[in-house]
C-alpha positions as CSV (number, residue, x, y, z in Angstrom):
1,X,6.3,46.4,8.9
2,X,9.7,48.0,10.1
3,X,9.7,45.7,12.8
4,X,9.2,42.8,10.1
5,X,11.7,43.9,8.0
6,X,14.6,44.3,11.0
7,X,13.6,40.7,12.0
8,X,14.8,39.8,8.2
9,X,11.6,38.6,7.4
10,X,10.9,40.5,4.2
11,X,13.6,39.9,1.7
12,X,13.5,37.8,-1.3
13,X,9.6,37.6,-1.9
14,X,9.6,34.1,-4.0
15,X,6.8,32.1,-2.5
16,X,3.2,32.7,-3.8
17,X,0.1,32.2,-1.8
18,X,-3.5,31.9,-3.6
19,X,-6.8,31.4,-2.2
20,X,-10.6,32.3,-1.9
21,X,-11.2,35.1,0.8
22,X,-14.3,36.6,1.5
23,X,-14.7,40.1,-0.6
24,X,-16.2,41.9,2.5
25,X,-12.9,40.6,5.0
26,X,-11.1,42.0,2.2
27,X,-12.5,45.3,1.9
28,X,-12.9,46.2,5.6
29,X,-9.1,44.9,6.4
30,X,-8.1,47.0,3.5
31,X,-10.5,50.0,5.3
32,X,-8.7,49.4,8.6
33,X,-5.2,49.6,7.7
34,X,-5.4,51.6,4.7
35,X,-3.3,49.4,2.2
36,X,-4.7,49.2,-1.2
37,X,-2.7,46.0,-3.1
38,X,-4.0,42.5,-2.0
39,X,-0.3,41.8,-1.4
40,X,0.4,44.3,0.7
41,X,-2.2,43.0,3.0
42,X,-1.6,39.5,3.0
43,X,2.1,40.7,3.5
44,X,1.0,42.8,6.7
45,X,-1.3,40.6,8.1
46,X,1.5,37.8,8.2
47,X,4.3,40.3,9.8
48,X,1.4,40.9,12.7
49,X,0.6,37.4,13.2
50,X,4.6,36.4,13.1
51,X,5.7,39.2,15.0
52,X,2.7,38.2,17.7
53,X,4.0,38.7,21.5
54,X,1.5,35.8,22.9
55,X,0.2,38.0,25.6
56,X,-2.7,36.9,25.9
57,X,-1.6,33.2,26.6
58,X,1.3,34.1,28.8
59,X,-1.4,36.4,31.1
60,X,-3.9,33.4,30.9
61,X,-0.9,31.0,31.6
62,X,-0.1,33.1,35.1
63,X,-3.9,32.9,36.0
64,X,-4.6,36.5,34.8
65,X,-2.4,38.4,37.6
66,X,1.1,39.8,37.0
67,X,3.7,40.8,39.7
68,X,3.1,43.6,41.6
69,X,6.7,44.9,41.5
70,X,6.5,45.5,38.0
71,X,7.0,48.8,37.3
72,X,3.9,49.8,34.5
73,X,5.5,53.6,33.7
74,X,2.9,55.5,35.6
């Protein structure tokens, strides 16, 4: 979320979402993260998928290999 909020992504909070959602997704999201408002979770589940790197397609979209001069820290 602190990565969210220096992107300037959670000022003004004016736009309402409603919908149906499954009471067990609910419960074991709330479980996995901890956060106990509906809000709150709908709030962090759209800073994860917004701040999303797209590794996965970029590592499909170089046919599952990266360079082997990149330095991995270890």
């Amino acid at each position: 979320m602190r990565a969210a909020d220096r992107a300037g992504m959670l000022g003004e909070k004016s736009h309402r979402i409603g919908g149906r959602i499954s009471p067990a997704l609910v419960e074991q999201a709330k479980k996995q993260t901890g956060i106990e408002a509906d809000s709150d979770l709908i709030e962090f589940a759209l800073a994860n998928i917004a701040l999303d790197d797209d590794f996965g397609r970029v590592l499909r979209e170089v046919n599952d290999t990266v360079s082997p001069d990149l330095k991995l820290g270890f």
